[in-house]
N, C-alpha and C positions, 0 to 999 in steps of 0.2 A: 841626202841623209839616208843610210840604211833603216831597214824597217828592222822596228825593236826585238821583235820574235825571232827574226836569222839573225842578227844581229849578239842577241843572248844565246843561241846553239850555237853559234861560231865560235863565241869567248868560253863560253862553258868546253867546247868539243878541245879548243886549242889548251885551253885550262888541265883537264884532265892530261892528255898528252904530255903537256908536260912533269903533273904530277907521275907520271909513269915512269918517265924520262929517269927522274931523280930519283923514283925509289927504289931502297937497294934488294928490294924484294922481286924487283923484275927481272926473268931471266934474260940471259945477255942475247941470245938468241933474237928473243922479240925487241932488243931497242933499235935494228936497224928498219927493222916497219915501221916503229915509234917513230924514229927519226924523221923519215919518208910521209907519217900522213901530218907530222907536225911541219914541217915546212911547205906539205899541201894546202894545210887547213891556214898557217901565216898568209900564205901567197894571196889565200883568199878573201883573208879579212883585208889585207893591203890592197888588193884590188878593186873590190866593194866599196872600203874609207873614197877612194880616188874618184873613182864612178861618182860614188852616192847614191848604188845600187846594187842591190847582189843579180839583178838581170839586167838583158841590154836594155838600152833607152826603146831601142827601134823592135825591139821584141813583144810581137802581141801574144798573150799568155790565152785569146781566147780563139785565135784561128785556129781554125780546124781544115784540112785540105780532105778533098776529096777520094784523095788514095789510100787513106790512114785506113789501118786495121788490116783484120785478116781475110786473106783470101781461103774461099773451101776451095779445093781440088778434087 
């Protein structure tokens, strides 16, 4: 099961998109980026549902490696 919080931005995020989509106030110009993040933001609610996870299973959110950050020169 996806967690309720991404869960609700993803429906909200896909939600608005497509109010955009249909409204006839949008210019024409902008509905092919509309298009493009609306079948990004589907792909990922479809993916997530499937999972039952908006990350991987095998993804630790708290490792940290040793190389991470910046280097000064």
């Amino acid at each position: 099961m996806m967690d309720g919080s991404h869960e609700d931005t993803l429906r909200e995020i896909v939600g608005r998109l497509r109010e955009a989509l249909h409204d006839p106030s949008t210019p024409a110009s902008a509905l092919p980026s509309i298009s493009n993040k609306l079948a990004e933001f589907d792909e990922r609610m479809r993916m997530a549902e499937k999972s039952g996870s908006l990350f991987d299973a095998d993804d630790d959110m708290t490792e940290v490696t040793e190389d991470v950050g910046a280097s000064i020169v």
